[in-house]
py3Dmol code that shows the C-alpha trace and the ligand (Angstrom):
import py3Dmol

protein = """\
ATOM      1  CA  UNK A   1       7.908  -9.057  18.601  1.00  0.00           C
ATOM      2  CA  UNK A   2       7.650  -5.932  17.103  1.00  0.00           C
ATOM      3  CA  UNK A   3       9.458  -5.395  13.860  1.00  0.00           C
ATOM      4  CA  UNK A   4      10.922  -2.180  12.456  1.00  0.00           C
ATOM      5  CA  UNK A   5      13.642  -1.708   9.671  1.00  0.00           C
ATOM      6  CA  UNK A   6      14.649   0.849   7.365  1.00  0.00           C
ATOM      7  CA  UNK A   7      15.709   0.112   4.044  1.00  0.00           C
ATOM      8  CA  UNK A   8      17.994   2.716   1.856  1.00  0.00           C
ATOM      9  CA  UNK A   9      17.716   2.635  -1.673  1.00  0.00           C
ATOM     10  CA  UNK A  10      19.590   5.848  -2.535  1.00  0.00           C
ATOM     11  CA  UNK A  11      16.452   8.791  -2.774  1.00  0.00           C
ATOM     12  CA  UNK A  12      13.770   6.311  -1.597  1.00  0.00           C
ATOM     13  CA  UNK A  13      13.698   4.630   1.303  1.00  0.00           C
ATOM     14  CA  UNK A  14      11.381   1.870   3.028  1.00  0.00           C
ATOM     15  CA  UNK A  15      10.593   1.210   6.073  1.00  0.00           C
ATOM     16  CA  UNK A  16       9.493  -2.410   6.526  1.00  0.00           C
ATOM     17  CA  UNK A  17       7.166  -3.509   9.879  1.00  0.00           C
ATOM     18  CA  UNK A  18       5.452  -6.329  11.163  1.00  0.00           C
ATOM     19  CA  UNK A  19       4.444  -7.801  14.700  1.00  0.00           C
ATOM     20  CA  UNK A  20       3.725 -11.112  15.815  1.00  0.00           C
ATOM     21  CA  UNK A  21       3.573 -12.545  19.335  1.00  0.00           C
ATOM     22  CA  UNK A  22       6.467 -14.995  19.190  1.00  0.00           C
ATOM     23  CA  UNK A  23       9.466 -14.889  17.032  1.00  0.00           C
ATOM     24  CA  UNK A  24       9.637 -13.142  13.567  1.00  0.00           C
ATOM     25  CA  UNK A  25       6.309 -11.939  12.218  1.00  0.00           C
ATOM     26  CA  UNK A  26       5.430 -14.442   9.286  1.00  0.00           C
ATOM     27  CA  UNK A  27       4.921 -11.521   6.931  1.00  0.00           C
ATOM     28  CA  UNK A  28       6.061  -8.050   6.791  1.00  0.00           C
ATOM     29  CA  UNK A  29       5.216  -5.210   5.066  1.00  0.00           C
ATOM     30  CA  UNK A  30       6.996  -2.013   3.361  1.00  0.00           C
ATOM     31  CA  UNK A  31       5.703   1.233   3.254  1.00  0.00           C
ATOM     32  CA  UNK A  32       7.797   3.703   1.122  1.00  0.00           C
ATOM     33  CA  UNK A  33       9.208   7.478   1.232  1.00  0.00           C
ATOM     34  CA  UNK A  34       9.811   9.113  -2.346  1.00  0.00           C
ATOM     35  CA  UNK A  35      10.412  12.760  -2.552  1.00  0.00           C
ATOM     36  CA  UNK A  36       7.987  14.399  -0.306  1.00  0.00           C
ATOM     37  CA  UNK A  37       5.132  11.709  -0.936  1.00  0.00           C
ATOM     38  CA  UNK A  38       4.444   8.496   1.571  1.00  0.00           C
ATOM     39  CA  UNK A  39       3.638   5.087  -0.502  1.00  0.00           C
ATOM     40  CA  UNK A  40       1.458   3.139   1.426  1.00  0.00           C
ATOM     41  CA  UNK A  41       1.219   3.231   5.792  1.00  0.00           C
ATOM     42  CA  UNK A  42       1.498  -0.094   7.238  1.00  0.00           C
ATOM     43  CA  UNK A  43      -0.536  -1.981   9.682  1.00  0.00           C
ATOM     44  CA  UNK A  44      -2.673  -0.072  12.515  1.00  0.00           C
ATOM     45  CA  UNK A  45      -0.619  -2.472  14.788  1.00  0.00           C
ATOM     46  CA  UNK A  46       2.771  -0.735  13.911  1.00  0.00           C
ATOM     47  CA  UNK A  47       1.295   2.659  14.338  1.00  0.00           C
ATOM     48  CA  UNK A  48       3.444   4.493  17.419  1.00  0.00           C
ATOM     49  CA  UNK A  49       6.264   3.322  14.581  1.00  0.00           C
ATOM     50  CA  UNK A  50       4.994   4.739  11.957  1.00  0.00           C
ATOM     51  CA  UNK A  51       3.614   7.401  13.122  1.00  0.00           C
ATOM     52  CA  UNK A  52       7.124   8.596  14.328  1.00  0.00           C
ATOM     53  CA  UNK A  53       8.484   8.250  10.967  1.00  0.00           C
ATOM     54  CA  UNK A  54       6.257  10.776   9.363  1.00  0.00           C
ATOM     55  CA  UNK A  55       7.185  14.003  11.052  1.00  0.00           C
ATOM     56  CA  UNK A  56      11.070  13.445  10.481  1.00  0.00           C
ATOM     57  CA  UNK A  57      10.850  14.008   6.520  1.00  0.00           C
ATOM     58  CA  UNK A  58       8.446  16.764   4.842  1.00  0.00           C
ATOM     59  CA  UNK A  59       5.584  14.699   3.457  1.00  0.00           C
ATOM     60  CA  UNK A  60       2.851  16.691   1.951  1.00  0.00           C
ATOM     61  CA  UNK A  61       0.918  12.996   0.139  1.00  0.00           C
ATOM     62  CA  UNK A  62       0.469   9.843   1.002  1.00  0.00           C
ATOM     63  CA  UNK A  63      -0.081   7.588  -1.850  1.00  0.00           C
ATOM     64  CA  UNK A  64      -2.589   3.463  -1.238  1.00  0.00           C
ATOM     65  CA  UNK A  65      -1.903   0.998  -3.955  1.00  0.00           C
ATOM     66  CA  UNK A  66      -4.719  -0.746  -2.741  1.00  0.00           C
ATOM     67  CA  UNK A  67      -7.104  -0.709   0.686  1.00  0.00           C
ATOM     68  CA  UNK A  68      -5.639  -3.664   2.124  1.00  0.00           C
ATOM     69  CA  UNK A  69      -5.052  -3.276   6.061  1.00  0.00           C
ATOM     70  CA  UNK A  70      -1.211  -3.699   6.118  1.00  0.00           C
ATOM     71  CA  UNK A  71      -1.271  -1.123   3.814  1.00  0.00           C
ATOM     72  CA  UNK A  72      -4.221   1.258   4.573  1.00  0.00           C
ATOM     73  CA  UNK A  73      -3.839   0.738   8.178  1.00  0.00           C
ATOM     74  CA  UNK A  74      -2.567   4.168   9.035  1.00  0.00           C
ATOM     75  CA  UNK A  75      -3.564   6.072   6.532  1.00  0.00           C
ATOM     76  CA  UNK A  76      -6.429   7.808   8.938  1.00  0.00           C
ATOM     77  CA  UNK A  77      -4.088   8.487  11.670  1.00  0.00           C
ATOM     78  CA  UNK A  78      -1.818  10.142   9.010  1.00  0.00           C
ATOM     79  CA  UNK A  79      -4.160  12.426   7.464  1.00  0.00           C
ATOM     80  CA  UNK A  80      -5.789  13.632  10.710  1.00  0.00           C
ATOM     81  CA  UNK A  81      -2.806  14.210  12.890  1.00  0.00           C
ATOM     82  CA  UNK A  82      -0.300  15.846   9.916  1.00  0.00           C
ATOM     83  CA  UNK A  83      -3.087  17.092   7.795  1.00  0.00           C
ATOM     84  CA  UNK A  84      -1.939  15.038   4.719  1.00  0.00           C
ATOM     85  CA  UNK A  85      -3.662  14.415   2.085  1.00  0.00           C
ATOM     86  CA  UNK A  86      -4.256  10.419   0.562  1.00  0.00           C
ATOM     87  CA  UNK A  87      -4.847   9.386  -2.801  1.00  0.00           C
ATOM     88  CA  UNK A  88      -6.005   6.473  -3.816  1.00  0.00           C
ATOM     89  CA  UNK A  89      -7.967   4.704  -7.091  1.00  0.00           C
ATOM     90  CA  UNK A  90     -11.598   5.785  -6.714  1.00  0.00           C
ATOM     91  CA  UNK A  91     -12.424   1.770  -5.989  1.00  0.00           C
ATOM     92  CA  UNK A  92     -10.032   2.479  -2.544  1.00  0.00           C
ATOM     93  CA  UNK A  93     -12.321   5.654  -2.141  1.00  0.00           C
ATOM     94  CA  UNK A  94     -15.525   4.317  -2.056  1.00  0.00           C
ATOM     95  CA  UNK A  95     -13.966   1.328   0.072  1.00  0.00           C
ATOM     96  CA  UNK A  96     -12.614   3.342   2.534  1.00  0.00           C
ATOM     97  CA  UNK A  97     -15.389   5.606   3.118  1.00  0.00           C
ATOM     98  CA  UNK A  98     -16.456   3.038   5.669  1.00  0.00           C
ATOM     99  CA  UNK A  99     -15.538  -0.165   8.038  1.00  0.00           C
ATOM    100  CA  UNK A 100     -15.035  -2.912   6.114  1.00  0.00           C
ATOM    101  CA  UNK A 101     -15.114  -6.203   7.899  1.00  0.00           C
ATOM    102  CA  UNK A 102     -12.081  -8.587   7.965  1.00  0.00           C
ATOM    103  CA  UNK A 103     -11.083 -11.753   9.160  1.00  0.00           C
ATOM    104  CA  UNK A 104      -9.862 -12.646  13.171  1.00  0.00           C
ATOM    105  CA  UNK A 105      -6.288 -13.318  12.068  1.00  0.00           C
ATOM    106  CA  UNK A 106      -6.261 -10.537   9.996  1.00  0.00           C
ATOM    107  CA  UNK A 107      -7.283  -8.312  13.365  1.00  0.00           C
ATOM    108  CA  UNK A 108      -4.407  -9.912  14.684  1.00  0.00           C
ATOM    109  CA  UNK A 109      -1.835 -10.159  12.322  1.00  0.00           C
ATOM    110  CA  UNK A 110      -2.538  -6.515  11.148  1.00  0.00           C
ATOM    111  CA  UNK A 111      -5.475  -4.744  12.975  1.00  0.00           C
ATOM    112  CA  UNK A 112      -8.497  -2.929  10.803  1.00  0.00           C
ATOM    113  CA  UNK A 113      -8.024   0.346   9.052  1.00  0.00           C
ATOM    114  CA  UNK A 114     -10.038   3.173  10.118  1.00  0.00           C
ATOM    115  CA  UNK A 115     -11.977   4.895   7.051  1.00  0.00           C
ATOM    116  CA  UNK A 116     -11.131   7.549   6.302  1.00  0.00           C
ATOM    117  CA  UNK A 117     -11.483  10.200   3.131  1.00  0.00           C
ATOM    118  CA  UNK A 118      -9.223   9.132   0.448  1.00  0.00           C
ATOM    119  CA  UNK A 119      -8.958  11.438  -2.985  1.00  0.00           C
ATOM    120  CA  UNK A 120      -9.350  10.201  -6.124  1.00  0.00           C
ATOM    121  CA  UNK A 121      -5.936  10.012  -7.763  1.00  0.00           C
ATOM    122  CA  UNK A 122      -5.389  12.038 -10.804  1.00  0.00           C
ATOM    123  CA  UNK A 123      -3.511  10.719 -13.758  1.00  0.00           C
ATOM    124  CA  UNK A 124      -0.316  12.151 -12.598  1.00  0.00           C
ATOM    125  CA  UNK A 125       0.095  13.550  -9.573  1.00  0.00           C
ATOM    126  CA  UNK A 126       2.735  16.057  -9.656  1.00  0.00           C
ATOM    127  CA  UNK A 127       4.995  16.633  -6.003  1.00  0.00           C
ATOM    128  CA  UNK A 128       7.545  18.989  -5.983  1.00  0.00           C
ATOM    129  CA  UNK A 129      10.943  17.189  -7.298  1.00  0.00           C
ATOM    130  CA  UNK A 130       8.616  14.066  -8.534  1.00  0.00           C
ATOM    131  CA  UNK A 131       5.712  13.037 -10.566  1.00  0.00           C
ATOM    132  CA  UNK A 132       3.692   9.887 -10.363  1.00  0.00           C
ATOM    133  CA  UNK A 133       1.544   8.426 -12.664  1.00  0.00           C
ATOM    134  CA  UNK A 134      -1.202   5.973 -11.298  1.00  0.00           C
ATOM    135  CA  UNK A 135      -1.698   2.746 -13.148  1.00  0.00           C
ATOM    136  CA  UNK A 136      -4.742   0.613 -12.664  1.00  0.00           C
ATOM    137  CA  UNK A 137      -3.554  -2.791 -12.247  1.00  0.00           C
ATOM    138  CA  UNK A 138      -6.335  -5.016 -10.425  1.00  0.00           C
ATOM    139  CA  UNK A 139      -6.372  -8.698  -9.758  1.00  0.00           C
ATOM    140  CA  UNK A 140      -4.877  -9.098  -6.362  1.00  0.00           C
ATOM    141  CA  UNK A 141      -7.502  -6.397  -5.380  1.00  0.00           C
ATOM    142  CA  UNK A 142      -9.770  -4.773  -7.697  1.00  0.00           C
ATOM    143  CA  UNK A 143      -9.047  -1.269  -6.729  1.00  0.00           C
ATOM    144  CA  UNK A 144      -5.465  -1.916  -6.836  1.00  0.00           C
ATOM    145  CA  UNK A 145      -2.933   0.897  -8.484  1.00  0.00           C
ATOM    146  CA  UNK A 146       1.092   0.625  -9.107  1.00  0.00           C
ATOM    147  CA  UNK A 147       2.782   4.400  -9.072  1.00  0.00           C
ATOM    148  CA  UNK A 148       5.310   5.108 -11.702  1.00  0.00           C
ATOM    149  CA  UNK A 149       7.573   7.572 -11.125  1.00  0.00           C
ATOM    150  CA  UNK A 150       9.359   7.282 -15.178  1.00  0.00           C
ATOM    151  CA  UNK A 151      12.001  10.053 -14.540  1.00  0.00           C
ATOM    152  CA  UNK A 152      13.705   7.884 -11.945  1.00  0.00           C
ATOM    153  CA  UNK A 153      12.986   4.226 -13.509  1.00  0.00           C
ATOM    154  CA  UNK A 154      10.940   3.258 -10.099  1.00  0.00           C
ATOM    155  CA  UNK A 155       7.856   1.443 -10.165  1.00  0.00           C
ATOM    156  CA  UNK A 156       5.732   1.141  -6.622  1.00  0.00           C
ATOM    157  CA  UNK A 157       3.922  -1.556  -6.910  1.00  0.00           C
ATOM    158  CA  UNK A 158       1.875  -2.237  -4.218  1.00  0.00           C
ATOM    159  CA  UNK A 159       0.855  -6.038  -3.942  1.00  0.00           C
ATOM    160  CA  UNK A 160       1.444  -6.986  -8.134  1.00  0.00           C
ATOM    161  CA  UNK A 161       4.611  -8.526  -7.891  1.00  0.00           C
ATOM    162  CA  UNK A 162       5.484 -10.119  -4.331  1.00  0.00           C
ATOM    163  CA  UNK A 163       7.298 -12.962  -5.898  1.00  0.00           C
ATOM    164  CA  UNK A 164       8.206 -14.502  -9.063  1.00  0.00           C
ATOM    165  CA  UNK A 165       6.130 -18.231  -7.791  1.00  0.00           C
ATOM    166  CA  UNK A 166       3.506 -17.035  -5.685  1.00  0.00           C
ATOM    167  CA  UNK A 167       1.755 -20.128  -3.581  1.00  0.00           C
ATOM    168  CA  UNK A 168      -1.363 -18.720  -2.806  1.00  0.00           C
ATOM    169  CA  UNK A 169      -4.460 -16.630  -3.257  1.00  0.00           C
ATOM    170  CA  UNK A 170      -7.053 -14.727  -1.393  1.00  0.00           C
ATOM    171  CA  UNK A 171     -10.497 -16.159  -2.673  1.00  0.00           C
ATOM    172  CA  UNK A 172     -11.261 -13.075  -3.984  1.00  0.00           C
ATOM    173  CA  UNK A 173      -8.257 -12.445  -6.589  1.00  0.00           C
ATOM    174  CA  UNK A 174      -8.816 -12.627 -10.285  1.00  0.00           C
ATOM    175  CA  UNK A 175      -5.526 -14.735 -12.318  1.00  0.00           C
ATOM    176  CA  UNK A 176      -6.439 -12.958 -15.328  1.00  0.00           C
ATOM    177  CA  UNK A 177      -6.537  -9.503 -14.069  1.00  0.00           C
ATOM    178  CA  UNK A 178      -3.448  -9.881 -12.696  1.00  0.00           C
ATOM    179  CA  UNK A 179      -1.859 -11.479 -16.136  1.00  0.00           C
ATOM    180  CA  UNK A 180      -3.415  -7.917 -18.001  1.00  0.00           C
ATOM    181  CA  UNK A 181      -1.887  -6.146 -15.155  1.00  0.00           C
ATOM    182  CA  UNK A 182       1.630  -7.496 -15.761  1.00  0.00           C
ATOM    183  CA  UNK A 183       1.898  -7.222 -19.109  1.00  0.00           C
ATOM    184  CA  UNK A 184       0.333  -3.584 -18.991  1.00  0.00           C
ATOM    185  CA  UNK A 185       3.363  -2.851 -15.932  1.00  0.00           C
ATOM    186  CA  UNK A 186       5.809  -4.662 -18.449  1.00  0.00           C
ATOM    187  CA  UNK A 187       4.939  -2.116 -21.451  1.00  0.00           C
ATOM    188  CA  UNK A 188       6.518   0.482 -18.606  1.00  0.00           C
ATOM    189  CA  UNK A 189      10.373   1.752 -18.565  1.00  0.00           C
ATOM    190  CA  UNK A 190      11.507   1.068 -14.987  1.00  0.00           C
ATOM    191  CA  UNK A 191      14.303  -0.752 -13.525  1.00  0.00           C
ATOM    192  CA  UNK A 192      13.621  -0.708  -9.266  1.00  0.00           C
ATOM    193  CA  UNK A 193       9.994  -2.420  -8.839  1.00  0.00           C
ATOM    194  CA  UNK A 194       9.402  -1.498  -4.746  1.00  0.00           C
ATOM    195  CA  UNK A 195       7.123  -3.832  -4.046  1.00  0.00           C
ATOM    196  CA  UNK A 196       4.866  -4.071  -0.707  1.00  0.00           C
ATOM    197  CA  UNK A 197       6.628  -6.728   0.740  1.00  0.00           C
ATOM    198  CA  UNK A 198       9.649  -7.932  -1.070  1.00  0.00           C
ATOM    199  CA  UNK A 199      11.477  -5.016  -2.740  1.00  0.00           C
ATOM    200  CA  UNK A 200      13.613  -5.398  -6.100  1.00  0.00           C
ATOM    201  CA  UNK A 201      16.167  -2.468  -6.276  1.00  0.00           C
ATOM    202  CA  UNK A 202      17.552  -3.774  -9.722  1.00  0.00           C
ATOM    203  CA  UNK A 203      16.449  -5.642 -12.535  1.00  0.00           C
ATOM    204  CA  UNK A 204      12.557  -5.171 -11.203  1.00  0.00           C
ATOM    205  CA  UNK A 205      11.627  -5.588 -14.747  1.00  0.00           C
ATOM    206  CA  UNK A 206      12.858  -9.083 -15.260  1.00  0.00           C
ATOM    207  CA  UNK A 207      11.178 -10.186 -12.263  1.00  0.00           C
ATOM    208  CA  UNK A 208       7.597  -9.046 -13.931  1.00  0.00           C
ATOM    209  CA  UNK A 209       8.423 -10.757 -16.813  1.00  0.00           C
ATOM    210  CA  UNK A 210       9.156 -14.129 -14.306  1.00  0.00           C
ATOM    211  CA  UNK A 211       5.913 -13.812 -12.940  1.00  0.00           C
ATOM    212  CA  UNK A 212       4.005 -13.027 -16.207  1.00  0.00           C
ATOM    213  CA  UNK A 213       5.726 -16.072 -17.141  1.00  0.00           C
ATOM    214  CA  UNK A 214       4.914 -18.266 -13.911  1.00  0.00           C
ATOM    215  CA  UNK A 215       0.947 -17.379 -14.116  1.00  0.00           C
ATOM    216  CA  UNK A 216       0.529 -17.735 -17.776  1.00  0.00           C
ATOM    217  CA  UNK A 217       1.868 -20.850 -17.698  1.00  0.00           C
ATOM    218  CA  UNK A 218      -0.149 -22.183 -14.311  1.00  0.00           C
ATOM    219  CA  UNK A 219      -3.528 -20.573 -15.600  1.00  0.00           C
ATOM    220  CA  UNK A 220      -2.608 -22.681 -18.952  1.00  0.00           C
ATOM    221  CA  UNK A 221      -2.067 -26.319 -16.894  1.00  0.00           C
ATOM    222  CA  UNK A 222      -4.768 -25.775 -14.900  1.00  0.00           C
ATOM    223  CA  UNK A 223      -7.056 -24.561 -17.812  1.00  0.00           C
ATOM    224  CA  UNK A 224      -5.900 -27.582 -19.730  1.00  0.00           C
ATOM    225  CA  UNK A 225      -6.851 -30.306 -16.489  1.00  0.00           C
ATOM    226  CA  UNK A 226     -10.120 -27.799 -15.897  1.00  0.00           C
ATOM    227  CA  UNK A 227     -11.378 -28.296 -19.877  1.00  0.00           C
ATOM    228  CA  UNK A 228     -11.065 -32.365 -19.454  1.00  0.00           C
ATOM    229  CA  UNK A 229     -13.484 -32.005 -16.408  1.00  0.00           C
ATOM    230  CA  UNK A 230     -11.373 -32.042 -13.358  1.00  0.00           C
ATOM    231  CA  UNK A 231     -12.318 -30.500  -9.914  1.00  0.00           C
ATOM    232  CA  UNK A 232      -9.457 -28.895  -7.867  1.00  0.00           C
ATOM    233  CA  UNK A 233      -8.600 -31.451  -5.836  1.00  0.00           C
ATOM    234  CA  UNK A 234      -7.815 -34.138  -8.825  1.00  0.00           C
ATOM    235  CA  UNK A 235      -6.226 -30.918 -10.749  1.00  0.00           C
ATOM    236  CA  UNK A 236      -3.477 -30.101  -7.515  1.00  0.00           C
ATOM    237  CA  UNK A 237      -3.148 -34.306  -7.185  1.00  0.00           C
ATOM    238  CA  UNK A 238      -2.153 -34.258 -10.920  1.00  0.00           C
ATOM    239  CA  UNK A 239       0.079 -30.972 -11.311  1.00  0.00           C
ATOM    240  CA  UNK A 240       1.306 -31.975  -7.585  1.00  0.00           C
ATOM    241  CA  UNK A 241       0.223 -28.223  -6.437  1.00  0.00           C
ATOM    242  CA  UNK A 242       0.702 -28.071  -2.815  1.00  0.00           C
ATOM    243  CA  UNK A 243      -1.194 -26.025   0.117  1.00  0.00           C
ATOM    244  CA  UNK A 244       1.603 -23.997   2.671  1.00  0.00           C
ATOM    245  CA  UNK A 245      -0.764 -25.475   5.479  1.00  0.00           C
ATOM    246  CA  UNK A 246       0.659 -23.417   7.815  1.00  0.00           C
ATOM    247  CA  UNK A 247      -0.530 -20.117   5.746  1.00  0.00           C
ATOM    248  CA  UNK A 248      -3.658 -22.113   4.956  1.00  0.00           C
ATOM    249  CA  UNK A 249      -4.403 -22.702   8.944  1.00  0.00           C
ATOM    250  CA  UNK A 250      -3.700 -19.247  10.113  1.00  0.00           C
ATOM    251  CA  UNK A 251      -5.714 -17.809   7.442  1.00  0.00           C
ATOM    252  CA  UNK A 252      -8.893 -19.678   7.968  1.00  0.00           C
ATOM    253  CA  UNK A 253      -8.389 -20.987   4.431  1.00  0.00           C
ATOM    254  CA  UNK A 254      -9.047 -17.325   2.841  1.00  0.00           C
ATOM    255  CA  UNK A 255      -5.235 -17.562   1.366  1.00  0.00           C
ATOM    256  CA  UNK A 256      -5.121 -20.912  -0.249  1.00  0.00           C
ATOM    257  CA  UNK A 257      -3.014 -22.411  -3.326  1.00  0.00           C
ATOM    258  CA  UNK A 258      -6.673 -23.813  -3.810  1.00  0.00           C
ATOM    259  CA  UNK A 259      -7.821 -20.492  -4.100  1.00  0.00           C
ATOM    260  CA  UNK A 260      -5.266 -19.862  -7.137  1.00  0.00           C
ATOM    261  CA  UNK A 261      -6.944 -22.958  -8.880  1.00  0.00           C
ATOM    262  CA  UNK A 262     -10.413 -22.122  -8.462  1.00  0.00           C
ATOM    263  CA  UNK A 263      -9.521 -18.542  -9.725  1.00  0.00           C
ATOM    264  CA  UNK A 264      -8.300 -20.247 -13.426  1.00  0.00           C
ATOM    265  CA  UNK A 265     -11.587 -22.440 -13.406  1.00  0.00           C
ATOM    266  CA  UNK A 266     -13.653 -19.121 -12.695  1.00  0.00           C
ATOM    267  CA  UNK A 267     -12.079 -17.178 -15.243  1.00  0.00           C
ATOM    268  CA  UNK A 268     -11.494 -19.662 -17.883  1.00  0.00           C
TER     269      UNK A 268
END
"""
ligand_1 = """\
1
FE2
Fe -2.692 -6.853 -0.440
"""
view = py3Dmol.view(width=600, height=400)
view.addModel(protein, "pdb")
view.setStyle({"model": 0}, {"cartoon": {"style": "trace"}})
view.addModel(ligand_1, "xyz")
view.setStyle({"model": 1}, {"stick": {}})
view.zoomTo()
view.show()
């Protein structure tokens, strides 16, 4: 099934895609219109989709929160056939200046993203009705960026927030970076937080705060448990943390609840 659905939020508006060969796809993403700038691209596998979306509005930038391949997946095939430019952090440069290898189901679930040349983001990059300023916030990736737009009250956020309890982790996200990075989004006036998968129209703000909330207090448990000498599997048993084995079996194990543990123990 192929998934395509366009979200209104008054001036922005998302379009949110996803495949998968039976049913619903397990996990969508949303890629984002603001002004005359494109947040984000989708998966290579939704590309006759999105593709079609760009020439019906006047986009002259494409904005990556992060290289990830449901949302850098179409960012070459942008740039080449519209001759638009895309900004990135300079970490999403340098790792889209050339293949980067990812895992079978992520070939499947999303497809790879082509490199491409990606500009270094200034500061704030001024459009023609809107300005963004690019905020480092790393920890689900390292190169990752959120785009605040302050005149409006939006925040794009990329992969930061997706929910208030998160289950899982890639093995390579950093807990702490991500705590830094919430509290640095949370010093921020905004109100709509349009995240990458699960957008929050209202009150965005109070949902960073939930999650702030929901990792301090997990990296502080499993800290605790980690200090006395426990391994991961006697810390889950004893905080009864439990694997989505589902998510766990598609992924290879490379998203994991076990993965969120071991992050603490690294970074404690
Ligand atoms: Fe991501």
């Amino acid at each position: 099934m192929r998934f395509f659905k366009k979200h209104d939020f008054g001036e922005v508006c998302g379009w949110e895609v996803g495949c998968s060969p039976v049913g619903h796809p397990l996990m969508t993403t949303i890629f984002y219109r603001a002004g005359s700038v494109l947040i984000d691209t989708g998966p290579s596998r939704m590309r006759p989709e999105v593709m079609g979306v760009v020439p019906q509005h006047s986009v002259d930038a494409v904005l990556l929160t992060h290289y990830h391949e449901d949302h850098s997946g179409n960012a070459a095939a942008v740039k080449t056939r519209f001759n638009i430019p895309v900004y990135g952090s300079a970490q999403t440069a340098e790792k889209l200046s050339r293949p980067y290898k990812i895992f079978p189901y992520q070939h499947f679930i999303w497809g790879a993203t082509k490199p491409l040349k990606v500009d270094v983001i200034p500061d704030v990059l001024k459009t023609k009705h809107l300005s963004f300023l690019s905020i480092p916030t790393p920890g689900h990736s390292k190169d990752h960026v959120a785009f605040h737009v302050p005149e409006r009250g939006w925040l794009f956020s990329g992969d930061l927030f997706l929910s208030r309890r998160i289950k899982y982790f890639r093995a390579d996200e950093k807990i702490l970076d991500q705590i830094d990075s919430l509290k640095k989004i949370l010093a921020l006036e905004f109100d709509a937080l349009f995240c990458g998968h699960h957008p929050q129209p209202e009150n965005g703000k109070a949902q960073i705060a939930a999650k702030l909330q929901y990792l301090e207090d997990f990296y502080g448990k499993v800290s605790t448990h980690a200090d006395k000498g426990m391994d991961e599997a006697m810390i889950m048993k004893t905080l009864g943390l439990k694997e989505q084995t589902l998510v766990k079996m598609i992924c290879f194990g490379n998203v994991s609840m076990k993965n969120m543990v071991r992050s603490v123990i690294r970074d404690r």
